[in-house]
N, C-alpha and C positions, 0 to 999 in steps of 0.2 A: 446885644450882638449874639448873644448865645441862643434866642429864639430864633433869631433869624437864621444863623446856618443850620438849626435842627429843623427849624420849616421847609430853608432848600433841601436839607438829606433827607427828607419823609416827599417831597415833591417829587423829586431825580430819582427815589429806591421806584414809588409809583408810578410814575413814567416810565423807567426803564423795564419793567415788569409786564410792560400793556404793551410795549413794542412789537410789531410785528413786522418788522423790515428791518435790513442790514443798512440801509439807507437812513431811514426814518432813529435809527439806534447814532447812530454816527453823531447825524443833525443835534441829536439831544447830548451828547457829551462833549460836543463845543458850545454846544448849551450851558452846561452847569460847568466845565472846565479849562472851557478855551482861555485864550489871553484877556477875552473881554467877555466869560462868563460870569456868572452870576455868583459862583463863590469865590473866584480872583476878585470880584470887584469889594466882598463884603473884608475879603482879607489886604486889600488895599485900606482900611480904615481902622487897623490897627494898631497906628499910629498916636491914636489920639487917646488909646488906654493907658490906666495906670501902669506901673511896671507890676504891679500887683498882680493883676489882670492877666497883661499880657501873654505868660507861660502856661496859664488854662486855656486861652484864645486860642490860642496858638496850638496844642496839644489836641481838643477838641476839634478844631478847621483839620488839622491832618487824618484826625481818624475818620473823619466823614469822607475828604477825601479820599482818604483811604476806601472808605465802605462803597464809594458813590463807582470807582475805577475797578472796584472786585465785581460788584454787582452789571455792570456792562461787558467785564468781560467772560462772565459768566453766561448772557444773555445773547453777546457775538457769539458764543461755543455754537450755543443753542440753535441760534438762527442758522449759523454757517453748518447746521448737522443737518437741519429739517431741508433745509434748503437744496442740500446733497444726495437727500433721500428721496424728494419731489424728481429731481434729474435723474440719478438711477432708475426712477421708476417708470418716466415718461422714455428714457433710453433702452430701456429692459428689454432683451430679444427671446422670442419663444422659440427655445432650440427645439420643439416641436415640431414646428411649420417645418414643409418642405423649401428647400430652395431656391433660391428665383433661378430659369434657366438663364444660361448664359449663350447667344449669340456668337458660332465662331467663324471669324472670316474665311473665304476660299479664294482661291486661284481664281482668276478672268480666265476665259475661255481662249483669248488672243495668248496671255501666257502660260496658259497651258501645254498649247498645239508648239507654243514657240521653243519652250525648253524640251519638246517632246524633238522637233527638228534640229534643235542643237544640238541635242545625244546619239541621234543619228547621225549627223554626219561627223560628230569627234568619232563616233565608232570607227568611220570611214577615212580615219585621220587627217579630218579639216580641224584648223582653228579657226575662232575664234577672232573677229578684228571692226574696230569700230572707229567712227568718224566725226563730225564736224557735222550738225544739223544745221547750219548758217556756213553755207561756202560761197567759195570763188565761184562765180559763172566758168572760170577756164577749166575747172575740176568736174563741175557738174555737167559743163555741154562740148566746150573747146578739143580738151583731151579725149573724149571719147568718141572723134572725128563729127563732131554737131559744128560746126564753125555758124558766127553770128547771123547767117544769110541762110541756114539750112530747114525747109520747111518741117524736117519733124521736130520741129521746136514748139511748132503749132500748139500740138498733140501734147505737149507737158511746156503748159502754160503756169505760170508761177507764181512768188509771193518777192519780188525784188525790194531790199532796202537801198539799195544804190543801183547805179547800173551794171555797178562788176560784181554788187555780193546779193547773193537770193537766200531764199529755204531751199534746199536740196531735192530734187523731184523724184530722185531715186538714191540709191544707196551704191550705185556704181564708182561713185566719185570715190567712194572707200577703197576702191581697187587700184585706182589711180596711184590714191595716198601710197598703196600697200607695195605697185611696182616701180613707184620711183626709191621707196625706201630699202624693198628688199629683193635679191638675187634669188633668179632661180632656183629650184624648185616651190613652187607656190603653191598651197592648197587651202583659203580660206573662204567662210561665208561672213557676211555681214549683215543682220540683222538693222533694224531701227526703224525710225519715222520717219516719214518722209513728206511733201508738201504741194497741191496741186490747186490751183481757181478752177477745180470745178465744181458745179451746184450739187446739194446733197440730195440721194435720191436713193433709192433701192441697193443699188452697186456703186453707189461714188461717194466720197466725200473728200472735204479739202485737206484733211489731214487722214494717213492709214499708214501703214505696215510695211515694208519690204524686208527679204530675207533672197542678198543676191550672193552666188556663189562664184569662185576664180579659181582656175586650175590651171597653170603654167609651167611646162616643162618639155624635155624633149621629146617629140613622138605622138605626144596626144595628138587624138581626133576626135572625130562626133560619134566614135562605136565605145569611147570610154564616158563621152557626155551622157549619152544614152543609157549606160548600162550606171550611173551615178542617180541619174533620175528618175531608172525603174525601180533600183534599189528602194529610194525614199518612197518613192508611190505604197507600195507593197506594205514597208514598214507601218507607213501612214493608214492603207486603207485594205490593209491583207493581199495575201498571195494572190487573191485572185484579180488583183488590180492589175490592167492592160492602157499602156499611153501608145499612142501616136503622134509624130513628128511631121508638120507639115511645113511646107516650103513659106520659108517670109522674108520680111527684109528689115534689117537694125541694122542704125551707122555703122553700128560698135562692133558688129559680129559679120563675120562675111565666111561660111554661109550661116543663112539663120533661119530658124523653127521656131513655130506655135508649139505647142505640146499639149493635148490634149490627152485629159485621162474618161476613161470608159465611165460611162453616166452609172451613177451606187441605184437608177430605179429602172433601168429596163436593164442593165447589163448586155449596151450596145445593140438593144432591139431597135432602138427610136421610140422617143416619147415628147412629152409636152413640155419636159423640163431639159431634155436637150435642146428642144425644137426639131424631133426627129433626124438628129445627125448622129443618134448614139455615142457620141461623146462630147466634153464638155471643156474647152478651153483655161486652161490652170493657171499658163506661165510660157513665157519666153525665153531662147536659149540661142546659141551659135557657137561659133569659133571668132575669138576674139581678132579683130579686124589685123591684119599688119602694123596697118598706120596706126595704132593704138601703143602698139607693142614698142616699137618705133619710138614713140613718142614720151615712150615711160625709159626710154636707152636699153631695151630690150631686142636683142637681134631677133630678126624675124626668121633670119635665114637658116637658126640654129634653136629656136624653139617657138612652140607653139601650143596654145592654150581654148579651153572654152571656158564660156560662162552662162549664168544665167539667172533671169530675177521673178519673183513670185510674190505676186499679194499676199501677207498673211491672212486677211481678212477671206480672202476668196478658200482659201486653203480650209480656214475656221468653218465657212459656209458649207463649203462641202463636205467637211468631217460628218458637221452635228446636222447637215438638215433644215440652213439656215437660209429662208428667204428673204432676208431682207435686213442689209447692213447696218443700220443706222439701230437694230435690235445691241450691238454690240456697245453700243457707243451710252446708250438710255440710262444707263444705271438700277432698271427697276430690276428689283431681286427675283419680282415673281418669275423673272427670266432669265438670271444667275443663276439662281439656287438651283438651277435643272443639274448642275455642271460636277 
């Protein structure tokens, strides 16, 4: 028996010594010392020594073990060192090298021009007020004298989930919200999105911008609409920006105007991007109808309000020089990054 565990401790020291894996090291000392290795199995037999014997068997089987449990974990050191040096090396950063650049996001050009209109008109002491992109058809058409049978319903054709509830095709319904909740004096704009069926092309799409404003109080007229509207023009596109007010028609506004602001390429000459009318169509405005006012439990006969609503998207176009909408929408940077 004594050859025998000196054969396995000269086996197990050389194997453990030629090891070159944490893996392959492990394998081999449930090898030699597992429950059913090779020197439990020689020290299950024992048994069958004299008692003579026994306390040498016995004292030698320990120091081998012993020898055989020093020597792997000696070897784990080892491997677990090389092994740590191979990864710091292949992880090793050359604080030499220059930096990779980093990529930093910008503003979209839609919220650009948007908070640029929002700071204009809090300067102007408008708030702020927002709504419900999923409304009532009696908020988006009813209340703002459209009743079910009214043809300019045509002209903002919609996205209906029911018959009473749509996408909002404008951002006036905000207003509704704003004068059934609050008492005169009223001075806010409403920004948001808003939702139309028509097909996308140069100047349309089914989904874009609006940014409508409400002014209600005693005495307004169309020389305080007017002079709220040149304000922003100006702001927006310098002093030398000139708008015109021409006669139209909205349920919602009685009376009502186009407003057009002077073309940024001929400067009211006529050109090809007017279409030689020297100005160019922005936005619609009026004095907010009676029956609207009425309708929100606002006396007519004691005050009186304008409003008015503007594409953001048209507004964007004509800041930067933009022909063609659907640039806004594309996501390619080489058309961002301008911004």
């Amino acid at each position: 028996m004594k050859q025998e565990l000196e054969k396995i401790e000269s086996a197990a020291l050389g194997e453990t010594a030629s090891c070159d894996s944490i893996k392959a090291l492990d394998e081999l000392r449930v090898k030699y010392l597992g429950k059913k290795g090779e020197l439990t199995a020689i020290l299950k037999q024992m048994g069958k020594l004299s008692a003579e014997e026994r306390p040498v068997i016995g004292q030698l089987a320990n120091k081998i073990r012993q020898d055989i449990e020093n020597a792997v974990s000696k070897k784990m050191a080892d491997l677990k060192a090389k092994e740590q040096e191979l990864r710091i090396a292949s992880e090793s950063i050359d604080i030499t090298l220059p930096g990779k650049p980093q990529s930093f996001g910008k503003l979209h050009p839609l919220t650009i021009v948007a908070n640029e209109i929002k700071e204009i008109f809090m300067g102007m002491g408008f708030s702020i007020a927002d709504g419900p992109e999923v409304e009532y058809d009696y908020y988006n058409f009813e209340a703002l004298n459209l009743p079910p049978d009214h043809p300019a319903r045509d002209t903002q054709d919609t996205f209906y989930i029911t018959d009473n509830i749509l996408l909002r095709t404008q951002t006036s319904s905000v207003q509704v919200h704003v004068m059934e909740n609050q008492k005169p004096p009223i001075r806010i704009i409403s920004p948001g999105r808003v939702y139309r069926s028509d097909a996308v092309d140069a100047t349309h799409s089914p989904l874009f911008h609006q940014i409508e404003g409400l002014v209600v109080d005693k005495g307004i007229t169309m020389a305080d609409l007017k002079g709220v509207l040149e304000t922003l023009m100006k702001k927006l596109y310098g002093n030398d920006c000139k708008i015109r007010l021409r006669p139209h028609h909205f349920p919602f506004t009685e009376p009502s105007a186009e407003v057009d602001v002077m073309c940024f390429n001929c400067h009211g000459e006529g050109c090809r991007i007017c279409k030689g009318e020297g100005y160019i169509e922005l936005l619609g405005a009026g004095m907010v109808h009676p029956k609207v006012l009425e309708g929100c439990g606002i006396d007519s006969s004691v005050y009186s309000g304008f409003a008015f609503g503007m594409g953001l998207e048209r507004i964007v176009m004509r800041r930067y020089n933009i022909s063609d909408m659907r640039l806004l929408y594309e996501n390619d940077l080489r058309f961002l990054e301008q911004f």
